[in-house]
C-alpha positions as CSV (number, residue, x, y, z in Angstrom):
1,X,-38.1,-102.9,19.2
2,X,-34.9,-103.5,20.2
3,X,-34.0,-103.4,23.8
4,X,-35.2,-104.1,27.4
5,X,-38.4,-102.6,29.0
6,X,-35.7,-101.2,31.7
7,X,-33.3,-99.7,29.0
8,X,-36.9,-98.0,27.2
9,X,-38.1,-96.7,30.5
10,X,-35.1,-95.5,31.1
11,X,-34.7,-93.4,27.6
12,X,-38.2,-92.5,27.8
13,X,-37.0,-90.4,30.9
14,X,-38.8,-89.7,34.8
15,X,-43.1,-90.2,34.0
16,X,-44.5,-86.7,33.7
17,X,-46.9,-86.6,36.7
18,X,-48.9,-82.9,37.7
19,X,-49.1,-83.0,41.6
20,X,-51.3,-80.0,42.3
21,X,-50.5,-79.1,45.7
22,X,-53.2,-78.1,47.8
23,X,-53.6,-74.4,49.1
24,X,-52.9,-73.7,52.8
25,X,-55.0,-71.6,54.7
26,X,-54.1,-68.2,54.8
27,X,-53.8,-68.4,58.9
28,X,-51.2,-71.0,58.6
29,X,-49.3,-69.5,56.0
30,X,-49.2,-65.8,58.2
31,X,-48.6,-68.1,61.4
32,X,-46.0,-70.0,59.7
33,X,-44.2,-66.4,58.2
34,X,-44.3,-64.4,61.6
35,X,-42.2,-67.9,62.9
36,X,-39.6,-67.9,60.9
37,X,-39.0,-63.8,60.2
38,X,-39.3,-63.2,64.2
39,X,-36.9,-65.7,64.4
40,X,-34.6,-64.2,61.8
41,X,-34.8,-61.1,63.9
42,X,-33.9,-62.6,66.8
43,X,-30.4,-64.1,65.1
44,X,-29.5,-60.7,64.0
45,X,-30.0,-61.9,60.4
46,X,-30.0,-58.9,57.8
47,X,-31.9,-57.5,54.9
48,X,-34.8,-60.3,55.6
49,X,-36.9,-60.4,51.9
50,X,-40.0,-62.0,51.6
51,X,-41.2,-63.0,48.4
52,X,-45.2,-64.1,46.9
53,X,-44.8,-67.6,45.3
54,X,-48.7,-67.6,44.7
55,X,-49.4,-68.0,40.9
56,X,-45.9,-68.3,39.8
57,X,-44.4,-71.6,41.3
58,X,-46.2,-74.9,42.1
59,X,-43.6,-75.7,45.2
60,X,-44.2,-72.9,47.4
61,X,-46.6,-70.1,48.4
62,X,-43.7,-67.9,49.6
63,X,-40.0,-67.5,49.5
64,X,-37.8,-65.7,52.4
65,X,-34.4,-65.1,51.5
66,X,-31.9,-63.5,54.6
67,X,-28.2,-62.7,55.2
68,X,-26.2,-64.2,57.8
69,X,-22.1,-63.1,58.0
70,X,-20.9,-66.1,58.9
71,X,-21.5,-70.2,58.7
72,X,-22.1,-70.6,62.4
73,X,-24.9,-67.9,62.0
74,X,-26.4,-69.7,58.9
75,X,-26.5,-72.6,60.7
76,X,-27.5,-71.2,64.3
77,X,-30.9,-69.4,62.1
78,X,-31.2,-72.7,60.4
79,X,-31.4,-74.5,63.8
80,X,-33.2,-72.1,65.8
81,X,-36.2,-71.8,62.3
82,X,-36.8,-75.7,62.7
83,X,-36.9,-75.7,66.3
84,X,-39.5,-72.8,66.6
85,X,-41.5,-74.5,63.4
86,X,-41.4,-77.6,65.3
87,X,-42.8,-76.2,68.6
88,X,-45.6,-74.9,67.0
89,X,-46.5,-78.3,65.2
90,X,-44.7,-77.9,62.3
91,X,-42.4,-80.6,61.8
92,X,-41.8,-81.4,58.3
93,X,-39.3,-78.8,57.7
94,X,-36.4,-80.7,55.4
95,X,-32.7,-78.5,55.9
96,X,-29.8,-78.3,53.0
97,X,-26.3,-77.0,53.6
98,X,-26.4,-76.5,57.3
99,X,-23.3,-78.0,57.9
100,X,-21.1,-74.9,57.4
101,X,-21.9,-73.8,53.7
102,X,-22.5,-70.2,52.0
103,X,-25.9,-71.2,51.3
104,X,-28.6,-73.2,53.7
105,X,-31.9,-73.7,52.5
106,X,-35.0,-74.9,54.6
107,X,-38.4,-76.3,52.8
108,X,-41.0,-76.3,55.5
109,X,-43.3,-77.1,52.5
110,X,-45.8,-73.7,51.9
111,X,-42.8,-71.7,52.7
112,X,-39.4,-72.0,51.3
113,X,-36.6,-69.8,53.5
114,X,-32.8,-69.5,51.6
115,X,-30.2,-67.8,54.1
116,X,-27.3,-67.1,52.2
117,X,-23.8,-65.1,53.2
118,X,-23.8,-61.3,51.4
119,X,-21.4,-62.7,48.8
120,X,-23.6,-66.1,47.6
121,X,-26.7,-63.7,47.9
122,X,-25.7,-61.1,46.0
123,X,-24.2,-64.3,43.4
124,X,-27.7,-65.9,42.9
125,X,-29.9,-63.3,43.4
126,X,-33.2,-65.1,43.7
127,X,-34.8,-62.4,45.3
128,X,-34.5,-60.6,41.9
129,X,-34.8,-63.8,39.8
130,X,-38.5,-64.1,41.6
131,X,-39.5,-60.7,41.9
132,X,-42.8,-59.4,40.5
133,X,-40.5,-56.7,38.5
134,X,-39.3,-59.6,36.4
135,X,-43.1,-60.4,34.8
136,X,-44.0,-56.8,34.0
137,X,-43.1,-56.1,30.3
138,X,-41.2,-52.8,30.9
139,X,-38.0,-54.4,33.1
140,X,-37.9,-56.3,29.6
141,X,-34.0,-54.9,28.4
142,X,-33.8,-54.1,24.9
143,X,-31.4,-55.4,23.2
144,X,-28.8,-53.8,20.9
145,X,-29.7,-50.7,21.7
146,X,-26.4,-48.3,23.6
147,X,-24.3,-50.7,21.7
148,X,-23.8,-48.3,19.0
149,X,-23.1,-44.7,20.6
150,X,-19.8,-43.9,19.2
């Protein structure tokens, strides 16, 4: 077969590797929550939405999305989240977009938190795009049907 064992590897793509992540306790996860949304409440942030990861997404337990109006809030939550995480022992808290962006995101591993500005939020809408409306069968939208009426 033609071609070097770099060049295969390469076509043959990233290996495909399960990492099960291991479930935190329930005490951490709570302590870890009250952290970050007291903290949001504290920076003025707005319509704060939590959101259960358990059972539908390997990366997280739980999702926090929150509106800030302007960069220098984003990034002041931002700051002030990894700074409280990091008092209480939490210190592997990785930050994206803090430096001035419509969209900062903070993976402190069990808990993912996305602090957008009202227009990127209402943009992505990942709130809705993880909601538990989404895997019931009756938000399913039929389609074809109004398209007639005439």
């Amino acid at each position: 077969m033609p071609g070097t064992p770099r060049k295969k590897a390469a076509a043959a793509g990233p290996k495909k590797t399960a990492v099960k992540r291991e479930p935190v306790q329930p005490d951490v996860l709570t302590k870890m929550l009250s952290i970050i949304t007291a903290s949001l409440e504290e920076d003025k942030a707005e319509d704060i939405v939590v959101v259960d990861l358990v059972g539908r997404a390997n990366f997280a337990d739980r999702m926090v999305v929150a509106t800030g109006l302007a960069d220098r809030q984003i990034a002041a939550m931002a700051h002030h989240i990894e700074k409280k995480l990091g008092e209480e022992g939490f210190n592997r808290v990785l930050v994206e977009g803090a430096n001035g962006s419509d969209w900062v995101l903070l993976d402190a591993g069990d808990i993912v938190v996305h602090l957008f500005k009202p227009e990127s939020r209402e943009l992505y809408g990942l709130e809705k795009m993880w909601s538990a409306d989404l895997d019931s069968s009756e938000s399913e939208v039929a389609v074809g049907k109004g398209e007639e009426q005439g």
